[in-house]
C-alpha positions as CSV (number, residue, x, y, z in Angstrom):
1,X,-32.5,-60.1,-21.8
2,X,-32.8,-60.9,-25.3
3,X,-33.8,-56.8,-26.3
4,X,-33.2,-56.5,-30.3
5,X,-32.3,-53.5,-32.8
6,X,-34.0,-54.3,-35.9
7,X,-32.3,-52.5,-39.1
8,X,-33.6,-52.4,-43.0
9,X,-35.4,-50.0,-45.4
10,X,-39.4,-49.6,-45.7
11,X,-41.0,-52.4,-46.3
12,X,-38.5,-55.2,-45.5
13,X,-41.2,-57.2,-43.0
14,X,-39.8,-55.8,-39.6
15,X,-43.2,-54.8,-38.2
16,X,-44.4,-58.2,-39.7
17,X,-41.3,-60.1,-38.2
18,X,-41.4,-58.6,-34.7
19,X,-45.4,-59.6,-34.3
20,X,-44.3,-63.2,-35.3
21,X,-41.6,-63.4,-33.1
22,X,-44.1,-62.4,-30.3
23,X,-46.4,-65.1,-31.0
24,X,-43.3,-67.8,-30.8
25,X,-42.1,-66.5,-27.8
26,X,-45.3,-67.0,-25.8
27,X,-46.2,-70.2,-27.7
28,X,-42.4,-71.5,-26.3
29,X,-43.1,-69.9,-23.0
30,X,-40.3,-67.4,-22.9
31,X,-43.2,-64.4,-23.0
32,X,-46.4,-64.4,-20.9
33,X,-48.8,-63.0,-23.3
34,X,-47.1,-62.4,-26.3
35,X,-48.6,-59.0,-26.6
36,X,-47.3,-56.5,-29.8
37,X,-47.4,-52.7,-28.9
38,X,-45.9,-50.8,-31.8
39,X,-44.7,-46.9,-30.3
40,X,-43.3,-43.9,-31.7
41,X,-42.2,-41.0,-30.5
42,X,-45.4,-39.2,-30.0
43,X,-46.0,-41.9,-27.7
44,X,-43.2,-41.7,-25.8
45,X,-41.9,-38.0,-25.3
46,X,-44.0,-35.6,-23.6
47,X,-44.7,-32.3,-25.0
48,X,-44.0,-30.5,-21.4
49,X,-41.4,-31.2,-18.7
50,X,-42.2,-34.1,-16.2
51,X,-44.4,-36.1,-19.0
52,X,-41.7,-38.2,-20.8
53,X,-41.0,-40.2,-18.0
54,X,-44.6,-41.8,-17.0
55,X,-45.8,-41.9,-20.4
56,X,-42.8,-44.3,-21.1
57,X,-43.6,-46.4,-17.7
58,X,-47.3,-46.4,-19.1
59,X,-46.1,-48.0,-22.7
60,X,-44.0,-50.6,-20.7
61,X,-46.7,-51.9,-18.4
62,X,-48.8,-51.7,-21.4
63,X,-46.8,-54.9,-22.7
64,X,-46.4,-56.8,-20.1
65,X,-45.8,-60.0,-21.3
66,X,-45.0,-58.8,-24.9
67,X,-42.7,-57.7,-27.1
68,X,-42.7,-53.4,-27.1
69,X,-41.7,-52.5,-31.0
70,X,-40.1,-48.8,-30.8
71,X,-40.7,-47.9,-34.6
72,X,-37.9,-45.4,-36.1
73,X,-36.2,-44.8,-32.3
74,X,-33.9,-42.6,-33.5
75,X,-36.2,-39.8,-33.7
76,X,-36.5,-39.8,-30.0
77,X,-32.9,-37.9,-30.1
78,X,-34.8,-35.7,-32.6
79,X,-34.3,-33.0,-29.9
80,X,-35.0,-29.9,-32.3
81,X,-39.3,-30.6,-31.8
82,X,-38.5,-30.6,-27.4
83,X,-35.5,-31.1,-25.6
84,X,-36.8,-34.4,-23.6
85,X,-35.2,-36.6,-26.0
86,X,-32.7,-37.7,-23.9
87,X,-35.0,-38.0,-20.8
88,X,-36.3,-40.5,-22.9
89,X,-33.6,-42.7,-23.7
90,X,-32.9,-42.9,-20.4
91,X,-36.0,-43.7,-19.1
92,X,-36.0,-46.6,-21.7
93,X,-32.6,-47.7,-20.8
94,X,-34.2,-47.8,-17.0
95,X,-37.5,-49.8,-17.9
96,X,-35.6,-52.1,-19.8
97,X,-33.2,-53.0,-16.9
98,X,-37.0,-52.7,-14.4
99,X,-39.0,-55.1,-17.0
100,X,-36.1,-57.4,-18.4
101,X,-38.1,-60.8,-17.3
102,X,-41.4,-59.4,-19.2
103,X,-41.0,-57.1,-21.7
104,X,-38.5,-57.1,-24.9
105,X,-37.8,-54.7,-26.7
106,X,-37.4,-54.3,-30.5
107,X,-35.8,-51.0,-31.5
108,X,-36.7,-50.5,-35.6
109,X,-35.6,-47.9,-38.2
110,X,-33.1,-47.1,-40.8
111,X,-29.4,-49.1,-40.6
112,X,-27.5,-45.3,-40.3
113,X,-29.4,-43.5,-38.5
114,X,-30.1,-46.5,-35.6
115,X,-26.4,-46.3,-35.2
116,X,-26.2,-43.0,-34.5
117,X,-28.9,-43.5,-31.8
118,X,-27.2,-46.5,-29.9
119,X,-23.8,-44.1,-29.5
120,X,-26.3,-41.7,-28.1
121,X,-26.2,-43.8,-24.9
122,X,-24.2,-46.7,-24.0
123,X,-26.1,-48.1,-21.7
124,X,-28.7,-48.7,-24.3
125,X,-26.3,-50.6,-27.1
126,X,-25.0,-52.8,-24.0
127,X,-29.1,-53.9,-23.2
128,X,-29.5,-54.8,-26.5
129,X,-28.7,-58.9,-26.8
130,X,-29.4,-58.9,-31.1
131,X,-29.4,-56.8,-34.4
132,X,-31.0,-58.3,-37.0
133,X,-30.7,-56.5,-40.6
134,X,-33.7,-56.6,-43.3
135,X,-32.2,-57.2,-46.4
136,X,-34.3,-55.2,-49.5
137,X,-36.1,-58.2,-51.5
138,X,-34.5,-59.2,-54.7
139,X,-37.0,-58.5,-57.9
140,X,-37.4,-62.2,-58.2
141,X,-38.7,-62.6,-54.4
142,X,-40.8,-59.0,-55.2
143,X,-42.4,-61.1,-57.6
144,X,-43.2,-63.8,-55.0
145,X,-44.7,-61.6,-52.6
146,X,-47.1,-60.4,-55.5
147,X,-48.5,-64.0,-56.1
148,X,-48.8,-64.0,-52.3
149,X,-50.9,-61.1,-51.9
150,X,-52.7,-61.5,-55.2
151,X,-53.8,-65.2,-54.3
152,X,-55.3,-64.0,-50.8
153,X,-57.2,-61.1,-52.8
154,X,-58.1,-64.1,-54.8
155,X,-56.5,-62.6,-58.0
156,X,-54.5,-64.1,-60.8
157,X,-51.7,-62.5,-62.5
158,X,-51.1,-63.6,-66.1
159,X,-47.4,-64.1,-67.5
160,X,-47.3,-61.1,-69.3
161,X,-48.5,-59.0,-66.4
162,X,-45.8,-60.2,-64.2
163,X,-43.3,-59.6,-66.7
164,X,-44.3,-55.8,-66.7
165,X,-44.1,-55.6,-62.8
166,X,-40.9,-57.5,-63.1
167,X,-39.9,-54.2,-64.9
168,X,-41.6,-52.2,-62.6
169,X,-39.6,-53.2,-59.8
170,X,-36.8,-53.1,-61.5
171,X,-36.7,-49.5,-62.2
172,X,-38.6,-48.3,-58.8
173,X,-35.2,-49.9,-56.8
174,X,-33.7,-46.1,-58.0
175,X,-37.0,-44.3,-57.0
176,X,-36.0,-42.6,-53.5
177,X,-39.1,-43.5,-51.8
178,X,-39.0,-46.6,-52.9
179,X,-40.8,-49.3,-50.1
180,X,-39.9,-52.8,-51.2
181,X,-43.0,-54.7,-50.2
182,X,-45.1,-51.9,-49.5
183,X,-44.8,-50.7,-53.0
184,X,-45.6,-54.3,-54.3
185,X,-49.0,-53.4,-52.7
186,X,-49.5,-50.3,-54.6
187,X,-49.0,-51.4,-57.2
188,X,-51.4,-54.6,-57.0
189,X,-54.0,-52.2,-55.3
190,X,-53.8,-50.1,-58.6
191,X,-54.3,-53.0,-60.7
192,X,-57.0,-54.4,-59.6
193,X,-58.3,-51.0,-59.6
194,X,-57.6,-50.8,-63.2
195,X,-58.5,-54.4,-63.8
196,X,-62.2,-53.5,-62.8
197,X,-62.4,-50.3,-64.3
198,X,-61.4,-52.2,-68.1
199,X,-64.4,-54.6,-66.9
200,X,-66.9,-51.9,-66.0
201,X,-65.9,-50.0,-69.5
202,X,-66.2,-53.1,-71.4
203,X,-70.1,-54.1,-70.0
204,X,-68.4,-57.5,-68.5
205,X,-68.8,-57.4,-65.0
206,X,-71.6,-59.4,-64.8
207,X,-70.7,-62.0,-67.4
208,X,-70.0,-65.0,-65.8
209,X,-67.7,-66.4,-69.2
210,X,-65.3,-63.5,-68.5
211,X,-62.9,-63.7,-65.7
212,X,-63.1,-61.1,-63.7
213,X,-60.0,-61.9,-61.4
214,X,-57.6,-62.1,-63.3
215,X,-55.0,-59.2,-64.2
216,X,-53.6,-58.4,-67.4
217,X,-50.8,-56.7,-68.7
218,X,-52.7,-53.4,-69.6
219,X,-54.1,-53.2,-65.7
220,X,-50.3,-52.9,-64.5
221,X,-50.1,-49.2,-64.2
222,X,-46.9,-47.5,-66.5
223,X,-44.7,-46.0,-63.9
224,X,-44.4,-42.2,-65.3
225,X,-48.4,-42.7,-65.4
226,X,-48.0,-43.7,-61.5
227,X,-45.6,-40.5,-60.5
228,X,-47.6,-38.0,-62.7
229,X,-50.9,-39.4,-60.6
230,X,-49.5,-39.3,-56.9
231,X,-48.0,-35.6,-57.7
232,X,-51.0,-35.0,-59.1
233,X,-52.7,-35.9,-55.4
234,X,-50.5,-33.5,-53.8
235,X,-51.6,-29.8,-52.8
236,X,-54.1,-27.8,-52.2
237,X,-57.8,-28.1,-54.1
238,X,-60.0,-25.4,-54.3
């Protein structure tokens, strides 16, 4: 079997990885269809007694063929919501050993609490062939992904602008929710918001001499500006 634990923060490219590795393993013939199916919890424990097990057997026939990506498994042992947590594991354990010609699993979440749920069941760490860890990205390959994703949006990114999200991710590493790439795409997503708010304001839309894809320095949002806004988002509005 070649089941896998994948371990790293937010934003570290496991979803990303696993679909890859889908693709390659039906291009080389190892998988049928090289079907994804991403699953939580909710998708897997049953909110009464005697549904855990067939919605499990469901999600496995479901990929066939294909890799089945269990997103944060530990919270299956999160046994304070129901009690069928451990039905669940088990069942998982079972399908695995049922469907290990067709189906691979990838187990994904947090490096801590993913150990705590292999020693939940050993017959679950012994199924498991790999563990591959997601390192967080450095602030110099941060800066990579944000030419990456600012040349598909068809965007540009001046020096000085890049030098200010340097900073940026820099001090977000200490932010507790920080989300390594994820937060890259905030923060492009607000620039180019505030790129084409700067263009509306000025009238220069619609002139062709002014580019209107490019971001500067004053479109990278300040980062007590950004936590005052997202509080800001949160709570009730009359």
């Amino acid at each position: 079997s070649m089941h896998m634990v994948f371990t790293g923060n937010p934003g570290t490219a496991k979803t990303t990885v696993a679909r890859l590795f889908a693709e390659i393993l039906r291009d080389e013939k190892v998988l049928s269809a090289g079907t994804f199916t991403e699953v939580g919890r909710a998708d897997l424990v049953g909110q009464y007694t005697g549904q855990t097990a067939p919605l499990i057997k469901k999600r496995f026939q479901e990929a066939k063929g294909g890799v089945l990506f269990i997103d944060e498994a530990y919270s299956l042992c999160d046994d304070h919501r129901n009690g069928y947590g451990d039905e669940a594991i088990n069942t998982i354990v079972q399908e695995m050993e049922n469907h290990r010609d067709d189906v691979i699993v990838i187990f994904a979440g947090y490096p801590e609490p993913m150990e705590r749920f292999l020693e939940r069941n050993p017959g679950m760490r012994s199924r498991i062939a790999f563990h591959v860890e997601f390192d967080d990205y450095s602030t110099d390959e941060l800066c990579e992904i944000t030419t990456l994703m600012a040349g598909r949006k068809g965007l540009t990114v001046t020096d000085a602008a890049m030098k200010k999200l340097r900073d940026s991710y820099d001090a977000a590493k200490n932010e507790a929710d920080y989300g390594n790439g994820r937060f890259v795409r905030k923060m492009l997503e607000e620039a180019e918001m505030n790129m084409a708010v700067r263009l509306m304001e000025a009238g220069t839309l619609d002139d062709s001499t002014v580019p209107v894809t490019t971001i500067e320095e004053c479109d990278i949002p300040e980062m007590q500006q950004r936590k005052s806004a997202e509080i800001k988002r949160i709570g009730y509005v009359a």
